[in-house]
C-alpha positions in Angstrom: -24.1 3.2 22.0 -24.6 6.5 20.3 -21.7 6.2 17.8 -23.1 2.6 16.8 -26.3 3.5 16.0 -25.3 6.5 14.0 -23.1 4.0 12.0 -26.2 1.0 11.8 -28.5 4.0 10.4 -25.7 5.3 7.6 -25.3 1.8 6.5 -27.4 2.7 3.2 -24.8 5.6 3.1 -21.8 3.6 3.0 -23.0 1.7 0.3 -23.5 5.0 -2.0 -20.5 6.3 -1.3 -18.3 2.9 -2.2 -20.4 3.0 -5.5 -19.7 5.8 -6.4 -15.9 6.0 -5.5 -15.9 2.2 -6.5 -17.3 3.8 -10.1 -14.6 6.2 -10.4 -11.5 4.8 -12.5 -8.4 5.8 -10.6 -5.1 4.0 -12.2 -2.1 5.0 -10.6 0.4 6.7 -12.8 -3.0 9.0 -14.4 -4.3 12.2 -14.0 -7.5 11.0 -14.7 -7.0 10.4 -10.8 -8.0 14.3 -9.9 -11.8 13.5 -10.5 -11.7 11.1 -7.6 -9.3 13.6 -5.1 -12.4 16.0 -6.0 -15.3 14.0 -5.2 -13.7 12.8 -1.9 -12.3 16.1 -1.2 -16.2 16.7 -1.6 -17.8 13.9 0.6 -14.7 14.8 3.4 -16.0 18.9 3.5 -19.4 18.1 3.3 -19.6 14.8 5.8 -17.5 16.1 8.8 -17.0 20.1 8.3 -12.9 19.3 8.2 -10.6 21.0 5.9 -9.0 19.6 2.9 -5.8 20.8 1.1 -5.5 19.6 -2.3 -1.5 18.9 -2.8 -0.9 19.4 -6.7 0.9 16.4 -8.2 1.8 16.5 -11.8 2.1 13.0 -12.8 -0.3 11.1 -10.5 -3.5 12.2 -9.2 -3.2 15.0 -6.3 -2.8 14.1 -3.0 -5.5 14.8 -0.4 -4.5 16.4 3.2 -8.0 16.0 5.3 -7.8 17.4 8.8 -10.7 17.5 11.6 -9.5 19.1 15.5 -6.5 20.9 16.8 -5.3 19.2 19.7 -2.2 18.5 20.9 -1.8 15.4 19.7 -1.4 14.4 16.4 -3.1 11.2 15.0 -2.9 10.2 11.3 -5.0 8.3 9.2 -3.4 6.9 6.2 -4.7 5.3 2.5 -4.6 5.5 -0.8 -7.1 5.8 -3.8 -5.5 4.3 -6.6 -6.0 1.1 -8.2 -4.1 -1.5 -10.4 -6.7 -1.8 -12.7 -6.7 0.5 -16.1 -9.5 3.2 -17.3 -12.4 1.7 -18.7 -12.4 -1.0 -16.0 -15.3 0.3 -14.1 -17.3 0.8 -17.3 -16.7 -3.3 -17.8 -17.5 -4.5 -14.5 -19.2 -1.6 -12.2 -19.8 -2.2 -8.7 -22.3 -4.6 -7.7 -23.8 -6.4 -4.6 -24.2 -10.1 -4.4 -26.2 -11.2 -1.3 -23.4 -10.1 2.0 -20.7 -9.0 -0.6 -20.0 -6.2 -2.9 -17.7 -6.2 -5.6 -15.9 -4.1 -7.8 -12.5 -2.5 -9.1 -10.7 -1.1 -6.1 -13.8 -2.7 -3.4 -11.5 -4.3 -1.1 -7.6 -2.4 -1.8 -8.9 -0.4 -0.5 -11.7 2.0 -1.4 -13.8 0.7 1.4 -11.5 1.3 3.8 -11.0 5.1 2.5 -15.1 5.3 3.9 -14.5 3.1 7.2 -12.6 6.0 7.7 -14.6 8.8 6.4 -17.7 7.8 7.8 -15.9 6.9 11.2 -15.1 10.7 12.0 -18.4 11.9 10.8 -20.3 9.3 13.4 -17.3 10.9 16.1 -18.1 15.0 14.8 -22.3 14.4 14.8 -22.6 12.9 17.8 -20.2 15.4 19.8 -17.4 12.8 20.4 -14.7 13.9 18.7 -11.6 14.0 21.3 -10.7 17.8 21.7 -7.5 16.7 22.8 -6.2 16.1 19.4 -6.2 16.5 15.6 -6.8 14.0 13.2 -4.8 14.1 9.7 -6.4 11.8 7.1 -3.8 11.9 4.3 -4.7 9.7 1.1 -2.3 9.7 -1.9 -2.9 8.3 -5.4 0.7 6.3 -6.3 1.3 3.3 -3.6 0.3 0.5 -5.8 3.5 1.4 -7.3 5.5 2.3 -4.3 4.5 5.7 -3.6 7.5 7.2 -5.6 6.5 11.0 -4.9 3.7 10.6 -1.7 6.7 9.5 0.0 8.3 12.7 0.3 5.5 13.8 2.2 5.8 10.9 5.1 9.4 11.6 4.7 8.5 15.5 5.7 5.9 15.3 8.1 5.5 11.9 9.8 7.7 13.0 12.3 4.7 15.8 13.4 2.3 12.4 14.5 1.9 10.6 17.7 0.3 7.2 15.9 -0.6 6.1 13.1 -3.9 4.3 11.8 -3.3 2.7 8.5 -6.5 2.2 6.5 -5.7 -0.7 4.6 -8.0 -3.7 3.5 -7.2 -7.2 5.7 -9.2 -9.6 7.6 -6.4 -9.2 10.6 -4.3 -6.4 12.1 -0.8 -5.9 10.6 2.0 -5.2 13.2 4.9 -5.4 10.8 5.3 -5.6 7.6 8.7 -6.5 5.4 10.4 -3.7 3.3 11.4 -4.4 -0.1 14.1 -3.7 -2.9 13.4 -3.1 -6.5 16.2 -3.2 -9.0 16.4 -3.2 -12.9 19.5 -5.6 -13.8 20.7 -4.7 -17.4 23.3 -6.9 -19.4 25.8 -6.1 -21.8 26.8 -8.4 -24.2 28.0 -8.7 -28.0 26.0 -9.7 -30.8 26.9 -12.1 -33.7 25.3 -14.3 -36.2 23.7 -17.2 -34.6 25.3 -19.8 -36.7 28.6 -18.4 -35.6 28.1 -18.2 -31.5 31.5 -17.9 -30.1 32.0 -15.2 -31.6 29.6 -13.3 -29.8 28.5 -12.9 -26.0 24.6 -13.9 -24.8 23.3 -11.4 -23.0 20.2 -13.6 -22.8 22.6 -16.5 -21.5 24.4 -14.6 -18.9 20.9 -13.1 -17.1 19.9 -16.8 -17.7 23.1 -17.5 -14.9 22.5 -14.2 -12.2 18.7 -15.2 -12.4 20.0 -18.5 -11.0 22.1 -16.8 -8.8 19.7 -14.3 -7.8 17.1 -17.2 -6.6 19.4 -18.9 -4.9 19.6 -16.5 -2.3 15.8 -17.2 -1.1 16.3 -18.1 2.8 13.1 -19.5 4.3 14.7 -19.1 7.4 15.4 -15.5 7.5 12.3 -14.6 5.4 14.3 -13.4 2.6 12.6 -13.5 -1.1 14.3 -12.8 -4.1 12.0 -13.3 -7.2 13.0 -12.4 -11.2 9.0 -11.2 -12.1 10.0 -9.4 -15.9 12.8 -10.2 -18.3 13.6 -9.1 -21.4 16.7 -9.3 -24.1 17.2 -10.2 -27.6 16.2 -8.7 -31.4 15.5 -12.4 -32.8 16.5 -16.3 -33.1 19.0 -16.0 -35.6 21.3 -13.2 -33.1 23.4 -13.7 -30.2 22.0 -11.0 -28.2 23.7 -8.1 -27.6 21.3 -6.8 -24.5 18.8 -8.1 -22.1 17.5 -7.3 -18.9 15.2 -8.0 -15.7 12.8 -6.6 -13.1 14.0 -8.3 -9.6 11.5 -8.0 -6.2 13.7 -9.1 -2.6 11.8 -8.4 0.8 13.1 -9.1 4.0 12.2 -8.5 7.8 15.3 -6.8 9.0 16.1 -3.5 7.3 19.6 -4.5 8.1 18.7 -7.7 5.8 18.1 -5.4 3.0 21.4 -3.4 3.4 23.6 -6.5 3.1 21.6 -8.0 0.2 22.1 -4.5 -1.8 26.0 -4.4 -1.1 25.6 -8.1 -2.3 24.7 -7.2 -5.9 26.6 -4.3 -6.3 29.4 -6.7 -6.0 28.4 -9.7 -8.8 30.4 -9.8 -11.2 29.5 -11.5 -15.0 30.0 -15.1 -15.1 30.8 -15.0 -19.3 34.1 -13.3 -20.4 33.2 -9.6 -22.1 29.8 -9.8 -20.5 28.6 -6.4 -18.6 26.5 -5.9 -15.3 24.7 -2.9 -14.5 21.9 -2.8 -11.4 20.0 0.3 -10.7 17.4 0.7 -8.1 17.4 0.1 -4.1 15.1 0.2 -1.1 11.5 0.3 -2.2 9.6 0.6 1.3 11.9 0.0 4.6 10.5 -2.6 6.5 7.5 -1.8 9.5 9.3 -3.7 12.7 7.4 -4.6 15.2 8.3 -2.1 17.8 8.1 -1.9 21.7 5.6 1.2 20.6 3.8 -1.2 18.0 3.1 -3.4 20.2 1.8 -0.6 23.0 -0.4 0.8 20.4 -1.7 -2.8 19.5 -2.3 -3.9 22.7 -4.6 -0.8 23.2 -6.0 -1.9 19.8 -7.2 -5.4 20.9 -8.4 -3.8 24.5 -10.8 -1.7 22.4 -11.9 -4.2 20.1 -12.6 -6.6 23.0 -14.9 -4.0 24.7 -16.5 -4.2 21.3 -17.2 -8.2 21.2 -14.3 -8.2 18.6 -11.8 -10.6 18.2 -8.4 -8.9 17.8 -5.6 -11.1 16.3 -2.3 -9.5 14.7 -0.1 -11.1 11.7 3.3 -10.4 10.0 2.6 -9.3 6.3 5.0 -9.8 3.3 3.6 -7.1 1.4 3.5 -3.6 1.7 2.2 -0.3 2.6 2.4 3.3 3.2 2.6 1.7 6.7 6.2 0.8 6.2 7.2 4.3 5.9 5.5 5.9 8.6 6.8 3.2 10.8 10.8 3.9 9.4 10.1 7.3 11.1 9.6 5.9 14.2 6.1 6.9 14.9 3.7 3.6 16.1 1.3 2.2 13.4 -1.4 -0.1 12.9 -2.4 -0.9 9.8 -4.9 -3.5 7.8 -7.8 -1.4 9.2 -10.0 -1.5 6.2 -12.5 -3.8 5.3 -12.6 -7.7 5.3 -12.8 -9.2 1.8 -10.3 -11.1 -0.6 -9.1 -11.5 -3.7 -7.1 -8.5 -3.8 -6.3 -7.1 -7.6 -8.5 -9.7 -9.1 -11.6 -9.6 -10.9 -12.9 -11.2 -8.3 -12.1 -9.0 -5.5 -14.9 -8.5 -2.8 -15.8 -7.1 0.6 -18.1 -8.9 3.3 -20.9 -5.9 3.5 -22.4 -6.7 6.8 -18.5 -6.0 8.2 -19.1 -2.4 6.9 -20.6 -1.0 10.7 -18.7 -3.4 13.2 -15.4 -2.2 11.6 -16.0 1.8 11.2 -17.2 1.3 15.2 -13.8 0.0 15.7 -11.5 2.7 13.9 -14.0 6.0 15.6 -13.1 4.0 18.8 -9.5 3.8 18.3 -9.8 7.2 16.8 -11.2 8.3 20.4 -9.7 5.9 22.7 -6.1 5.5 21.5 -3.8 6.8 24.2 -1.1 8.5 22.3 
C-alpha cells in the first residue's frame, strides 16, 4: 500500500508539525490567532502545492480556505484551530511526548486532527492518487470553541456548493449526529431596598433563584433535552435587596423541532414575584446534525473503507457540538469525529495516542479517495 507507507515514513513529520502548531497559542476571540492561519497557510502551500485564501476576520483569527483539484464534485474538509486555553499557555506546559502519547494545549481538540488531514492529501497528491474527479476544500476557522459566531456565515454561504462533508474533529468513534443547542442570557429586573427593610423591595437574586428551578425542571431524559444554568450573577452587596441579576443558560436537544418549542417556551415565562422583570436574549446556538438517510449512506461507505483497512468502524450520538451541526442543517451529508483518538478534552491533561497518528490519516486519504459522493 503506497499511500501507507508514505504515511509510516512521515511519521517523524507528523510529530513536528503537531509541535509546532501545538506551540502556537491560539485562543479564540484573539488576533494573536493570525500567526497560526500563517504557519498553516504555510505547511498547506508548501506540503500539497494547493491554494490557500486567507479570509480577513477582524475580531478572531482569519479564516483559512485550502483547496487541492477541480472536479466536479465537491468534498469538504472541516476544523478549527482555536483553543480554550489563554496566551501564555503553551509557554507553561509546551508540547511533550510521554511513551505512546503526546500532550499539549490544543493536542487532542483538535490540532492533530487539522495534520490527519493535512498530511492525508499530501500522501494522496505525492503518490499520484488524488481523485481527479473532484475538488477538495479544507476550510478551518479560528471561533468554534465559542460557537462559530462569524465562520458561520461562511457554512451558511457556501455549504450548499459540497457533495459531503468530512469533519476533522478529535473522538475515539465516528459521530453521525450530533444535538444542536440554545444559548440565552436571562436578565432580571427587580427593586432595591435596604436589607433590613425587605418587603419593600423586589429580589432580583430571589426571583432567578425561582426560573433557575423552573428552568431545570424541564430536563427530560427521555427526549434528551438538557437545560443547565452554568453562570449567574446579581447583587451590589449583603445589606441590598438586589435590584438586578442575571444568568448564562445551555439547553440541547436532538430534534431541531425540540429546540423551537423550548424557545417559544421561554419567551412566554412570566415573573413569579410581583414588580419583578424578565428579559431573555439569545436563541439557536448550532441546529442539531440528524442522522440522515444520506448520513447514514455516507457512513456506511465509511465503515466499508475502514473495514478494508482492518479497522473497526463503530458510530455514536454526541451531545456536544461542532461545525458539523451546521454543515449538516444545510443538508449536505457529514461525518465527523475524524481526528485523532485521545481524551481529556480542554484539560491539562488532554492527550493523543501517537501510534494512532498513521492508521487514522490512512483512513481519511481513503475516504478522501473512495467516498462516493
Amino acid at each position: 500500500m503506497p499511500i501507507l507507507n508514505h504515511i509510516e515514513n512521515h511519521q517523524d513529520l507528523y510529530l513536528k508539525l503537531l509541535e509546532e502548531c501545538v506551540n502556537i497559542d491560539s485562543p479564540s476571540r484573539n488576533k494573536n490567532n493570525d500567526q497560526f492561519s500563517r504557519w498553516f497557510a504555510s505547511q498547506f502551500e508548501e506540503l500539497t502545492g494547493g491554494t490557500v485564501e486567507i479570509i480577513k476576520n477582524e475580531e478572531f483569527g482569519n479564516y483559512l480556505r485550502c483547496q487541492i483539484g477541480s472536479g466536479d464534485k465537491q468534498l469538504m474538509l472541516s476544523g478549527h484551530y482555536d483553543t480554550v486555553f489563554p496566551l501564555g499557555e503553551s509557554a507553561k506546559r509546551p508540547f511533550y511526548i510521554q511513551d505512546d502519547k503526546a500532550f499539549g494545549p490544543g493536542v487532542f481538540d483538535m490540532k492533530s486532527g487539522l495534520i490527519v488531514g493535512l498530511l492525508a492529501l499530501k500522501a494522496l497528491v505525492d503518490e499520484g492518487e488524488f481523485p481527479t474527479d473532484r475538488s477538495v476544500v479544507f476550510f478551518i476557522n479560528s471561533d468554534e470553541e465559542v460557537g462559530s459566531p462569524q465562520s458561520r456565515s461562511w457554512f451558511e454561504n457556501e455549504a450548499n456548493n459540497f457533495d459531503a462533508a468530512l469533519v476533522l474533529e478529535c473522538g475515539n468513534t465516528l459521530v453521525t449526529s450530533r444535538k444542536g443547542s440554545l444559548r440565552y442570557k436571562l436578565k432580571v429586573e427587580g427593586v432595591s431596598a435596604h436589607s433590613s427593610v425587605p418587603e419593600k423591595g423586589v429580589s432580583a437574586i430571589e426571583e432567578l433563584s425561582r426560573q433557575i428551578i423552573r428552568l431545570h425542571a424541564m430536563n427530560n431524559k427521555e427526549s434528551g433535552v438538557t437545560v443547565n444554568v452554568g453562570a449567574i450573577k446579581g447583587g451590589m452587596g449583603p445589606n441590598t435587596v438586589a435590584s438586578d441579576a442575571e444568568a448564562l443558560i445551555d439547553i440541547r436537544s436532538n430534534s431541531l423541532n425540540d429546540l423551537e418549542k423550548i424557545h417559544a417556551e421561554l419567551e412566554s415565562f412570566e415573573p413569579f414575584l410581583e414588580g419583578a422583570k424578565l428579559k431573555f436574549s439569545g436563541g439557536i446556538n448550532r441546529p442539531p446534525m440528524e442522522r440522515t438517510k444520506e448520513i447514514e449512506i455516507l457512513y456506511e461507505q465509511a465503515k466499508e473503507i475502514g473495514n478494508k483497512l482492518g479497522m473497526e468502524i463503530k458510530e455514536k450520538a454526541s451531545n456536544g457540538g461542532s461545525d458539523g451541526n451546521f454543515i449538516a442543517s444545510f443538508g449536505v451529508p457529514v461525518i465527523d469525529g475524524l481526528g485523532m483518538r485521545g481524551g481529556y478534552a480542554h484539560s491539562p491533561k488532554e492527550f493523543i495516542y501517537i501510534h494512532e497518528a498513521p492508521k487514522q490519516t490512512l483512513f481519511v486519504a481513503n475516504l478522501i479517495k473512495n467516498l462516493e459522493i
